[in-house]
mmCIF file of the N, C-alpha and C atoms, coordinates in Angstrom:
data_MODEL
# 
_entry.id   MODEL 
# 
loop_
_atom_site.group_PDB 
_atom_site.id 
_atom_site.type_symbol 
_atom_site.label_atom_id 
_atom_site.label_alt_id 
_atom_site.label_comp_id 
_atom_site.label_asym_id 
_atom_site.label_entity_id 
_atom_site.label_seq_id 
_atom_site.pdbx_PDB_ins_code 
_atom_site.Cartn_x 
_atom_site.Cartn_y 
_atom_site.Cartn_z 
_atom_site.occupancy 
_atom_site.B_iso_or_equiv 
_atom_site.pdbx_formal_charge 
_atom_site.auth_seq_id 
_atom_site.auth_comp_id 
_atom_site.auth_asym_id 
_atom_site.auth_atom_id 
_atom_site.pdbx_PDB_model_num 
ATOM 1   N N  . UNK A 1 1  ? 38.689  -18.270 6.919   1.00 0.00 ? 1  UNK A N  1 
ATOM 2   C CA . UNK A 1 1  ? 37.965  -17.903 5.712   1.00 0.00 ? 1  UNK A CA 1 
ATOM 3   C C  . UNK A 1 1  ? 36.470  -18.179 5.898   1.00 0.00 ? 1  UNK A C  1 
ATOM 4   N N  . UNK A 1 2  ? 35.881  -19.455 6.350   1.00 0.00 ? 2  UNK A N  1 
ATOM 5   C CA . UNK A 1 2  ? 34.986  -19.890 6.829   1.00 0.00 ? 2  UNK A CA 1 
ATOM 6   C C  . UNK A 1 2  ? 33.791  -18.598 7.810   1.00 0.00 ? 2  UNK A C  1 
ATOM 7   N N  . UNK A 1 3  ? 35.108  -18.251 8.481   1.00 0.00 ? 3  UNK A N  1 
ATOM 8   C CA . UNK A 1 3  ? 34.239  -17.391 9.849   1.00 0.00 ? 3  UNK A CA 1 
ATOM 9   C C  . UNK A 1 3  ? 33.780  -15.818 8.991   1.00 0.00 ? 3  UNK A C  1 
ATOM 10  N N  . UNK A 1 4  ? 34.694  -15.517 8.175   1.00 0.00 ? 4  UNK A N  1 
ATOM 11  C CA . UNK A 1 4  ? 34.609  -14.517 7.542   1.00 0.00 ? 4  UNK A CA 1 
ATOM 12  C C  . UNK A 1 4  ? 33.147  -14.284 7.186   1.00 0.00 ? 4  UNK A C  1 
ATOM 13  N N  . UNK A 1 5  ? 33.080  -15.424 5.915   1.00 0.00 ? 5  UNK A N  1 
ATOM 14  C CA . UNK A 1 5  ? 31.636  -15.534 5.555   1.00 0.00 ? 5  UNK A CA 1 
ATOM 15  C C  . UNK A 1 5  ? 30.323  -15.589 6.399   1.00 0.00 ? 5  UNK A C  1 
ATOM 16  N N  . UNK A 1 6  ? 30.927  -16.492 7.122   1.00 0.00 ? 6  UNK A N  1 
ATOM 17  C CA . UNK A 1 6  ? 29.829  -16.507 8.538   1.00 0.00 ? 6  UNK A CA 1 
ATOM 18  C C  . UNK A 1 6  ? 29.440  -14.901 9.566   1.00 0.00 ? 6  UNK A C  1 
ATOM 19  N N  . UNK A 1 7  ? 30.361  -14.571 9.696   1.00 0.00 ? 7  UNK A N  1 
ATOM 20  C CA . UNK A 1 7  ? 30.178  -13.263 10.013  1.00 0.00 ? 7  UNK A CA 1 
ATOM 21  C C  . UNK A 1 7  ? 29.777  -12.265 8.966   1.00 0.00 ? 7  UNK A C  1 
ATOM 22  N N  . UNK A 1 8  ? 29.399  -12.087 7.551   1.00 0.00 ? 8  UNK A N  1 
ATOM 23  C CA . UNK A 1 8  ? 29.121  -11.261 6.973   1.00 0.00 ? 8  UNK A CA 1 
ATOM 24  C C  . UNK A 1 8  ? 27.471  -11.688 6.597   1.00 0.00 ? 8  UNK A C  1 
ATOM 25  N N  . UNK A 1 9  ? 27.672  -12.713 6.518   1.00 0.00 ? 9  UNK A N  1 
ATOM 26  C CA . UNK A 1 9  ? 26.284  -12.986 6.660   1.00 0.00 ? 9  UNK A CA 1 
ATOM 27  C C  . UNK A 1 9  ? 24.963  -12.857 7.612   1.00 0.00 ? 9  UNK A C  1 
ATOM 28  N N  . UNK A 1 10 ? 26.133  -12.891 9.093   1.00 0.00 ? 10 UNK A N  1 
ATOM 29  C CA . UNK A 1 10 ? 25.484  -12.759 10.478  1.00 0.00 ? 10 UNK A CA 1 
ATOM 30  C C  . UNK A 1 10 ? 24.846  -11.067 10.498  1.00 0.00 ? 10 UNK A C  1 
ATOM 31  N N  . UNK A 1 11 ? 25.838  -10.276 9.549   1.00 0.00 ? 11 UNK A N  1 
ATOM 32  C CA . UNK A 1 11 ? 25.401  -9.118  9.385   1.00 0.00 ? 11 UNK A CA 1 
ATOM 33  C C  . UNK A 1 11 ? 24.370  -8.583  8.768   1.00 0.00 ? 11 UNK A C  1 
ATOM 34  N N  . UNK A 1 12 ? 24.889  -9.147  7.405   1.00 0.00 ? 12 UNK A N  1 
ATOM 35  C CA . UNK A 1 12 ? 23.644  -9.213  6.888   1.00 0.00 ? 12 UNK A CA 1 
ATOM 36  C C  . UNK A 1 12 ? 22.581  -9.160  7.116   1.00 0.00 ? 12 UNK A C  1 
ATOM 37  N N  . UNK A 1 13 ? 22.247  -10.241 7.726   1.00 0.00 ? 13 UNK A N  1 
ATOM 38  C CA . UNK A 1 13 ? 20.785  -10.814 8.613   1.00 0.00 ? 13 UNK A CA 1 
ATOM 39  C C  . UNK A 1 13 ? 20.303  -9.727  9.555   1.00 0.00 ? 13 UNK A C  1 
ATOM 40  N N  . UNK A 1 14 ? 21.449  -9.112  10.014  1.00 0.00 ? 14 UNK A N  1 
ATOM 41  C CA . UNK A 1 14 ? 21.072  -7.648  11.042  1.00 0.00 ? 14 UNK A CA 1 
ATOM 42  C C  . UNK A 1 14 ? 20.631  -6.396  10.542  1.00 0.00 ? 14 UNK A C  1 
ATOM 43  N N  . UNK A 1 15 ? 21.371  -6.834  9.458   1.00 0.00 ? 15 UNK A N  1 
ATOM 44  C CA . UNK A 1 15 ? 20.644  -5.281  8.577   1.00 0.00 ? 15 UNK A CA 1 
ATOM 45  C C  . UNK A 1 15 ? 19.339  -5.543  8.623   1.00 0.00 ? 15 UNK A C  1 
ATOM 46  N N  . UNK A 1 16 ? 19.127  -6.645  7.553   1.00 0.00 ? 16 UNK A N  1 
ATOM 47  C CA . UNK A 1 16 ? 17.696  -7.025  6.943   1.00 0.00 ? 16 UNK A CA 1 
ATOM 48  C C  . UNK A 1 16 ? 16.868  -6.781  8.454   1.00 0.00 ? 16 UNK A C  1 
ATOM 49  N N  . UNK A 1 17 ? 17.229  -7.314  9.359   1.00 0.00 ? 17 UNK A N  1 
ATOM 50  C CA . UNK A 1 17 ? 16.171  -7.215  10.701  1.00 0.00 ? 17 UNK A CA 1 
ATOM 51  C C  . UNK A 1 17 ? 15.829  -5.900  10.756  1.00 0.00 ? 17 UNK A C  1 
ATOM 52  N N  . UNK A 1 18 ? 16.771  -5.565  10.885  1.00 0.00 ? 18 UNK A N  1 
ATOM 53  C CA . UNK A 1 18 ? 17.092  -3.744  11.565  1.00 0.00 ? 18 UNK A CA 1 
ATOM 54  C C  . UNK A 1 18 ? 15.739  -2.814  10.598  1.00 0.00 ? 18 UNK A C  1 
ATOM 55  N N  . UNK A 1 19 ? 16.014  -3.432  9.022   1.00 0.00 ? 19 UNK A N  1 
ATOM 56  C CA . UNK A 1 19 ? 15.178  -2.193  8.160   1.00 0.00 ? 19 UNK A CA 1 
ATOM 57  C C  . UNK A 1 19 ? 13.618  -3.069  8.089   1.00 0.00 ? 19 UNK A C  1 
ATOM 58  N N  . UNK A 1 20 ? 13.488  -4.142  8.244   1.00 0.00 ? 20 UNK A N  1 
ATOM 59  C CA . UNK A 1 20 ? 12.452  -4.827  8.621   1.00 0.00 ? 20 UNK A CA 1 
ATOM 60  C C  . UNK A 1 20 ? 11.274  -4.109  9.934   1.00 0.00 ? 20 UNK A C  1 
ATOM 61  N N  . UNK A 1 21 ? 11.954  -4.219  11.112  1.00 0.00 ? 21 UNK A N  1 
ATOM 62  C CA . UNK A 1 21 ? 11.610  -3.688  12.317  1.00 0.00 ? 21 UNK A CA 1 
ATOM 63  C C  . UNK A 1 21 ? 11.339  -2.253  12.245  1.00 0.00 ? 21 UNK A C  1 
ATOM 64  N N  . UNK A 1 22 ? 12.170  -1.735  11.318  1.00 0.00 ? 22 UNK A N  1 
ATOM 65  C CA . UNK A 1 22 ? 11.847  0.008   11.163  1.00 0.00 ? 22 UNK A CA 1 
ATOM 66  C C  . UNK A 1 22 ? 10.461  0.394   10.125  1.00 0.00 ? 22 UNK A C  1 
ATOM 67  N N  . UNK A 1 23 ? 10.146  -0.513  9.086   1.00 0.00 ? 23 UNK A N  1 
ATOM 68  C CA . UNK A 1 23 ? 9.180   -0.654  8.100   1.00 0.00 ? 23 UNK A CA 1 
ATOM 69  C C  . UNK A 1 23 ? 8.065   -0.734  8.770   1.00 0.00 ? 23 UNK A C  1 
ATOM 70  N N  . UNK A 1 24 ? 8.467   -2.294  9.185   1.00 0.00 ? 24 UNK A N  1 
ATOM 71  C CA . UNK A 1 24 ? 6.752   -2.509  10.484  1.00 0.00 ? 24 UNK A CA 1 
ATOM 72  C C  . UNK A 1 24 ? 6.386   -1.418  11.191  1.00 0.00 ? 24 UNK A C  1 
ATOM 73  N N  . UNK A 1 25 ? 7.703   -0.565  11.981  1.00 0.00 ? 25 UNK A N  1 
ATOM 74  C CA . UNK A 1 25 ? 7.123   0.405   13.381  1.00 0.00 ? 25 UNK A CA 1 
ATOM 75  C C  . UNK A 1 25 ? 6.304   1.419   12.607  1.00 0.00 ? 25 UNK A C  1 
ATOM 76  N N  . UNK A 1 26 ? 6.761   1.416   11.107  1.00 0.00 ? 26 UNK A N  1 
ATOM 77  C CA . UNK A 1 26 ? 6.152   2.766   10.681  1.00 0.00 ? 26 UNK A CA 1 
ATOM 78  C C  . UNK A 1 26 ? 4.279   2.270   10.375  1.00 0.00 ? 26 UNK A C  1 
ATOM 79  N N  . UNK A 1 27 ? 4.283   1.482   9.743   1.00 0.00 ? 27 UNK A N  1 
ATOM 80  C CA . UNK A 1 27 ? 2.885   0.220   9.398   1.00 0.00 ? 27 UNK A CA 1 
ATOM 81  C C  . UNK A 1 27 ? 2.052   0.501   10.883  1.00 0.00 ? 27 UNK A C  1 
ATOM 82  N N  . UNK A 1 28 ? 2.725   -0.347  11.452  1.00 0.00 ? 28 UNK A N  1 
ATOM 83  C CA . UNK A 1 28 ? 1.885   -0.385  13.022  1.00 0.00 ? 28 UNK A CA 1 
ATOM 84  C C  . UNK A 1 28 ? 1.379   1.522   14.000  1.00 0.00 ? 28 UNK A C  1 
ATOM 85  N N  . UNK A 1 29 ? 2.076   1.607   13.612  1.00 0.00 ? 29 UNK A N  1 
ATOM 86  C CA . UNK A 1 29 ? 2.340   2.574   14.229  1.00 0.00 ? 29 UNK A CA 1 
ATOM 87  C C  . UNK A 1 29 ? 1.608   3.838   13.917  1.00 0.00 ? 29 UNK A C  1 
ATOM 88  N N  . UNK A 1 30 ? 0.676   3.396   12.910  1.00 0.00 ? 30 UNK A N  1 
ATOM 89  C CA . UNK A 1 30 ? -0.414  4.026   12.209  1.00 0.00 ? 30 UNK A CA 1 
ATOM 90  C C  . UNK A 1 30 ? -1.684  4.571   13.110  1.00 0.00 ? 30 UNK A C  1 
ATOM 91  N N  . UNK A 1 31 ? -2.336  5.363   13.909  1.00 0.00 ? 31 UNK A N  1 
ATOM 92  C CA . UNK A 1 31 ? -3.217  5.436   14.764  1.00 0.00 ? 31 UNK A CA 1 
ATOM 93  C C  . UNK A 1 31 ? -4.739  4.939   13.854  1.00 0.00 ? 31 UNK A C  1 
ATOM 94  N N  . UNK A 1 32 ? -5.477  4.349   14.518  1.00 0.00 ? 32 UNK A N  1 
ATOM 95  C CA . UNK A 1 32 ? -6.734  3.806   14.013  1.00 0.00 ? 32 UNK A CA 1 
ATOM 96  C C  . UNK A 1 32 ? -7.888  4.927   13.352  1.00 0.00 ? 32 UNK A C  1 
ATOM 97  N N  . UNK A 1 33 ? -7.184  6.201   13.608  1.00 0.00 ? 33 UNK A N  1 
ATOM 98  C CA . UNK A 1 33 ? -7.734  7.557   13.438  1.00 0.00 ? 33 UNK A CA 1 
ATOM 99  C C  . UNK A 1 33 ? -7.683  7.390   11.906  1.00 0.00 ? 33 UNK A C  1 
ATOM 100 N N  . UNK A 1 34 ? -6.604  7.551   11.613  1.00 0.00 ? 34 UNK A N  1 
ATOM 101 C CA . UNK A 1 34 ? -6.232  7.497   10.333  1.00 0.00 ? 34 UNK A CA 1 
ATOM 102 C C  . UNK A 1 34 ? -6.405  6.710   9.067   1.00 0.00 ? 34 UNK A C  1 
ATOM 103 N N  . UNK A 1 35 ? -6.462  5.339   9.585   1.00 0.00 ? 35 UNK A N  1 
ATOM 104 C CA . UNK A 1 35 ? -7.271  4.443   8.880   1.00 0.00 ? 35 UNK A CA 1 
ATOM 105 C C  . UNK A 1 35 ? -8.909  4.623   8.439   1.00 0.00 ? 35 UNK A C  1 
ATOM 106 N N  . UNK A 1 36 ? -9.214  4.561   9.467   1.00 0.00 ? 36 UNK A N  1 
ATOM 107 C CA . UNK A 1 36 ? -11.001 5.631   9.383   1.00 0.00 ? 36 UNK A CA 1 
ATOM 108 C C  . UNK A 1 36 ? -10.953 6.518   8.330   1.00 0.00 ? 36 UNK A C  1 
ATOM 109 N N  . UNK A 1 37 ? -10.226 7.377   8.380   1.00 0.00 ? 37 UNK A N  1 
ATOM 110 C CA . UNK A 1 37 ? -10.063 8.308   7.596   1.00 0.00 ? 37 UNK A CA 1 
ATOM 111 C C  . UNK A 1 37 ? -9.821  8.058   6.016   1.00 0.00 ? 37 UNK A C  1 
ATOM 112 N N  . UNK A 1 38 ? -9.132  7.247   5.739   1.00 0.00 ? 38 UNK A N  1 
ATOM 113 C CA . UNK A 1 38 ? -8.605  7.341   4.736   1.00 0.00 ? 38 UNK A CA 1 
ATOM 114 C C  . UNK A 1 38 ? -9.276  5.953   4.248   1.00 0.00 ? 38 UNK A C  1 
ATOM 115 N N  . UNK A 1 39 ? -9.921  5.274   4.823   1.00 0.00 ? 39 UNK A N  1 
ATOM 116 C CA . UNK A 1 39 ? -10.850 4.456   4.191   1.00 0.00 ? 39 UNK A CA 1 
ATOM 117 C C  . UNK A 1 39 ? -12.166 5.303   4.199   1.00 0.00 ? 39 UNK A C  1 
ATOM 118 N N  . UNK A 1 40 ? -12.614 6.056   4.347   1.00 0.00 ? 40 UNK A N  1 
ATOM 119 C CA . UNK A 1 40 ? -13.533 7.248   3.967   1.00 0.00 ? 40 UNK A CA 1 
ATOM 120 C C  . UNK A 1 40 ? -13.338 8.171   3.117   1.00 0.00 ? 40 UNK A C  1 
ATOM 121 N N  . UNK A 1 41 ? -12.119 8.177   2.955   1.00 0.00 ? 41 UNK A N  1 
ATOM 122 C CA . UNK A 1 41 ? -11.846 9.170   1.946   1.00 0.00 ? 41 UNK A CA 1 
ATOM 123 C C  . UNK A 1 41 ? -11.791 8.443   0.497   1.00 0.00 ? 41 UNK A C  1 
ATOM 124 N N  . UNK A 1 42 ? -11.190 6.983   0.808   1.00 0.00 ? 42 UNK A N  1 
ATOM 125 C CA . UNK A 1 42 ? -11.358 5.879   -0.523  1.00 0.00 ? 42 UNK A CA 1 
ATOM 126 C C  . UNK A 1 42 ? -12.425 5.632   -1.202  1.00 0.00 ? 42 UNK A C  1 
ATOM 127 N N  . UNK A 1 43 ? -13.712 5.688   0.082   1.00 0.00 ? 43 UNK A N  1 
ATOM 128 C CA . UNK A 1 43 ? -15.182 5.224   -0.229  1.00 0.00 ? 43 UNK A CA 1 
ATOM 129 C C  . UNK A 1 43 ? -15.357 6.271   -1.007  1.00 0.00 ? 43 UNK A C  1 
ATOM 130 N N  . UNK A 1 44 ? -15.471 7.799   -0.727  1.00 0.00 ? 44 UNK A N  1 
ATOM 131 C CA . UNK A 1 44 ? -15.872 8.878   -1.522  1.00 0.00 ? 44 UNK A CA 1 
ATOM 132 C C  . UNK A 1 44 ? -15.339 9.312   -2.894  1.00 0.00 ? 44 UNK A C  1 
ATOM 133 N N  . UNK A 1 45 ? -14.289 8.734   -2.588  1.00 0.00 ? 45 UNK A N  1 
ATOM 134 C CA . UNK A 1 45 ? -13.639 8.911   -4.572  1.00 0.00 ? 45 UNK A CA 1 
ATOM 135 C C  . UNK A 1 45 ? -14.164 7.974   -5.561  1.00 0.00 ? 45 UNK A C  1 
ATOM 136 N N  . UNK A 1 46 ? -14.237 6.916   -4.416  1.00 0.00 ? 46 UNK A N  1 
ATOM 137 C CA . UNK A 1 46 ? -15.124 5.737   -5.591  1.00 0.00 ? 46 UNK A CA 1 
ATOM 138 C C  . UNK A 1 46 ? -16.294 6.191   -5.970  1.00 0.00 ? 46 UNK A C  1 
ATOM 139 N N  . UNK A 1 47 ? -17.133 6.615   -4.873  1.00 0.00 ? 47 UNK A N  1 
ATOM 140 C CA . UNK A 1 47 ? -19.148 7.484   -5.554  1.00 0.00 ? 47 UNK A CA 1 
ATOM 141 C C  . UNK A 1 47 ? -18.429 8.340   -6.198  1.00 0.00 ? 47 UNK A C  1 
ATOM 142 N N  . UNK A 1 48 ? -17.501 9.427   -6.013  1.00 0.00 ? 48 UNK A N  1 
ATOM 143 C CA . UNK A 1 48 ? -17.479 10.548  -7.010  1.00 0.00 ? 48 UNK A CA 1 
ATOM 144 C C  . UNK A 1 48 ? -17.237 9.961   -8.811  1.00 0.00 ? 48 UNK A C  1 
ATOM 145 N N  . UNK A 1 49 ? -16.218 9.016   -8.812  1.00 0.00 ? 49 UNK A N  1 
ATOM 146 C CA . UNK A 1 49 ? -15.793 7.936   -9.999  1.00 0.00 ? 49 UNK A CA 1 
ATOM 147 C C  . UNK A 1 49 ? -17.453 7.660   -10.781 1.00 0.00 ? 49 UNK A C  1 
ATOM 148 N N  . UNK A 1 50 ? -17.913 6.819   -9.865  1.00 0.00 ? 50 UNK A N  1 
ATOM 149 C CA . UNK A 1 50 ? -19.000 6.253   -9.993  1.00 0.00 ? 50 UNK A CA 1 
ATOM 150 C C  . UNK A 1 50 ? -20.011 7.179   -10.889 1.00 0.00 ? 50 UNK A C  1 
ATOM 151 N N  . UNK A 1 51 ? -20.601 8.255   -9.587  1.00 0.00 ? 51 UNK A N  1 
ATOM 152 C CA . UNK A 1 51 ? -20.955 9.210   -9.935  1.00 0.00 ? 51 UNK A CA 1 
ATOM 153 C C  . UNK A 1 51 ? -21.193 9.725   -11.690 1.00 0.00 ? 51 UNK A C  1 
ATOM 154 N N  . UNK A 1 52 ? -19.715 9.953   -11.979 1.00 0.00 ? 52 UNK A N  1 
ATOM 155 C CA . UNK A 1 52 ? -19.151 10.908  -12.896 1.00 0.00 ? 52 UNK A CA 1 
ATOM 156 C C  . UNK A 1 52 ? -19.274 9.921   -14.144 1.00 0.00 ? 52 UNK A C  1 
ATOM 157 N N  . UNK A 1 53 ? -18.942 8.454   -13.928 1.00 0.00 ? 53 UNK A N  1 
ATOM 158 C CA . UNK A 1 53 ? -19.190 7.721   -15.341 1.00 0.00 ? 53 UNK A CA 1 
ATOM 159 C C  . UNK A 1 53 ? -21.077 7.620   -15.660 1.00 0.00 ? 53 UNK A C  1 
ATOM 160 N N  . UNK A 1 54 ? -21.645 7.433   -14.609 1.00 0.00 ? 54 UNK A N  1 
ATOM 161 C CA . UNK A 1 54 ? -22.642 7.471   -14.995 1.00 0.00 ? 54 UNK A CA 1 
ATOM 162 C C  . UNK A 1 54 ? -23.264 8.462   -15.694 1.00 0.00 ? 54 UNK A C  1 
ATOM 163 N N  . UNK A 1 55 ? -22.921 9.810   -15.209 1.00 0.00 ? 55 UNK A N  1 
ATOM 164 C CA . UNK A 1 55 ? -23.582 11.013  -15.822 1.00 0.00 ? 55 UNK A CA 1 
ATOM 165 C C  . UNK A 1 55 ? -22.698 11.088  -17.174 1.00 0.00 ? 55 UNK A C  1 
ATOM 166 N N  . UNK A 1 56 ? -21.535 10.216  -17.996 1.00 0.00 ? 56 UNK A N  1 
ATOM 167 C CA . UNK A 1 56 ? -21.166 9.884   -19.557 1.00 0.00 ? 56 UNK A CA 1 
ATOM 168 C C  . UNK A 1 56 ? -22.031 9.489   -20.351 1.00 0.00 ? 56 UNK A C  1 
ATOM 169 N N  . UNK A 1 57 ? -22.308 9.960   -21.219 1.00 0.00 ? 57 UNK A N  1 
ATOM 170 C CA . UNK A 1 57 ? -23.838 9.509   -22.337 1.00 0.00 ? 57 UNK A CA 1 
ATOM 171 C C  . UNK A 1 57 ? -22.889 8.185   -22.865 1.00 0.00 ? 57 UNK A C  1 
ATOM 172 N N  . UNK A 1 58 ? -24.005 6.880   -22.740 1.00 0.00 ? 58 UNK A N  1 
ATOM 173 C CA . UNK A 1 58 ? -23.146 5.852   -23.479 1.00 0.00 ? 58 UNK A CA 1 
ATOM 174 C C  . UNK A 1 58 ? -23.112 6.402   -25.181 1.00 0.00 ? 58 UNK A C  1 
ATOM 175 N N  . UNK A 1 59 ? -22.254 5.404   -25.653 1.00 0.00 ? 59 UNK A N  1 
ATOM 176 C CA . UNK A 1 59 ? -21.787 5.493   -27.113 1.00 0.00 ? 59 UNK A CA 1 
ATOM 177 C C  . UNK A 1 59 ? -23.253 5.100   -27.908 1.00 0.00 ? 59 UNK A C  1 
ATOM 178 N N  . UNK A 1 60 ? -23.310 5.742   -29.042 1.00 0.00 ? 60 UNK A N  1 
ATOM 179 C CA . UNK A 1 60 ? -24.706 4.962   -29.865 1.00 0.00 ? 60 UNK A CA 1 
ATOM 180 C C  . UNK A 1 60 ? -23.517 4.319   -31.194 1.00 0.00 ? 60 UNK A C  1 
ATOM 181 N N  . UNK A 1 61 ? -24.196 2.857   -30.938 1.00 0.00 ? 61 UNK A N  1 
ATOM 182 C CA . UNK A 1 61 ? -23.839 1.767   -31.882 1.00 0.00 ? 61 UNK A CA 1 
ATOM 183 C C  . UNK A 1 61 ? -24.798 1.342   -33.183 1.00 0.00 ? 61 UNK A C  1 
ATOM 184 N N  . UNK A 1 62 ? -24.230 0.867   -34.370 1.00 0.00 ? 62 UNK A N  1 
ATOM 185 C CA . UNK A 1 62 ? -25.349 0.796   -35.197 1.00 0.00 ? 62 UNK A CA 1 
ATOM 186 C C  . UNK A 1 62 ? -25.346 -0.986  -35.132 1.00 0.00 ? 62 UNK A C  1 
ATOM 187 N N  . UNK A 1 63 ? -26.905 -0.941  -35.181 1.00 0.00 ? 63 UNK A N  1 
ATOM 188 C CA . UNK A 1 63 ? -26.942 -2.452  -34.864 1.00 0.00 ? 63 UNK A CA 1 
ATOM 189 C C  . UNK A 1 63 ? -27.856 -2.650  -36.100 1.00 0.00 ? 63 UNK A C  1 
ATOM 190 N N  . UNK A 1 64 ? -27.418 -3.118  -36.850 1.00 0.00 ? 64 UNK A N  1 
ATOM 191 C CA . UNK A 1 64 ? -27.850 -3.550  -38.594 1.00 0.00 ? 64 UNK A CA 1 
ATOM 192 C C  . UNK A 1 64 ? -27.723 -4.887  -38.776 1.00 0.00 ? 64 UNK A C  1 
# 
């Protein structure tokens, strides 16, 4: 009964590795091309953001 558990657990642990190791390869496995990229493409949405609130007329408040 003992070994049972022990062995399902041993499995367990293999899965978890198994989809672990497959997660990372995809992470790593990223070319440095792409990163460049898409941290350039992050920078430019932020000025466009930026951009676009600034050209919003602020609100007029009554200050009495």
């Amino acid at each position: 009964m003992r070994a049972l558990g022990l062995i399902g657990l041993v499995l367990a642990l293999a899965i978890v590795g198994l989809l672990a190791r497959k997660q990372m390869g995809g992470v790593a496995g990223a070319p440095a091309a792409d990163a460049r990229t898409q941290s350039q493409q992050v920078q430019e949405q932020f000025k466009q953001s930026l951009d676009a609130a600034m050209q919003q007329p602020r609100p007029l408040t009554d200050d009495k």
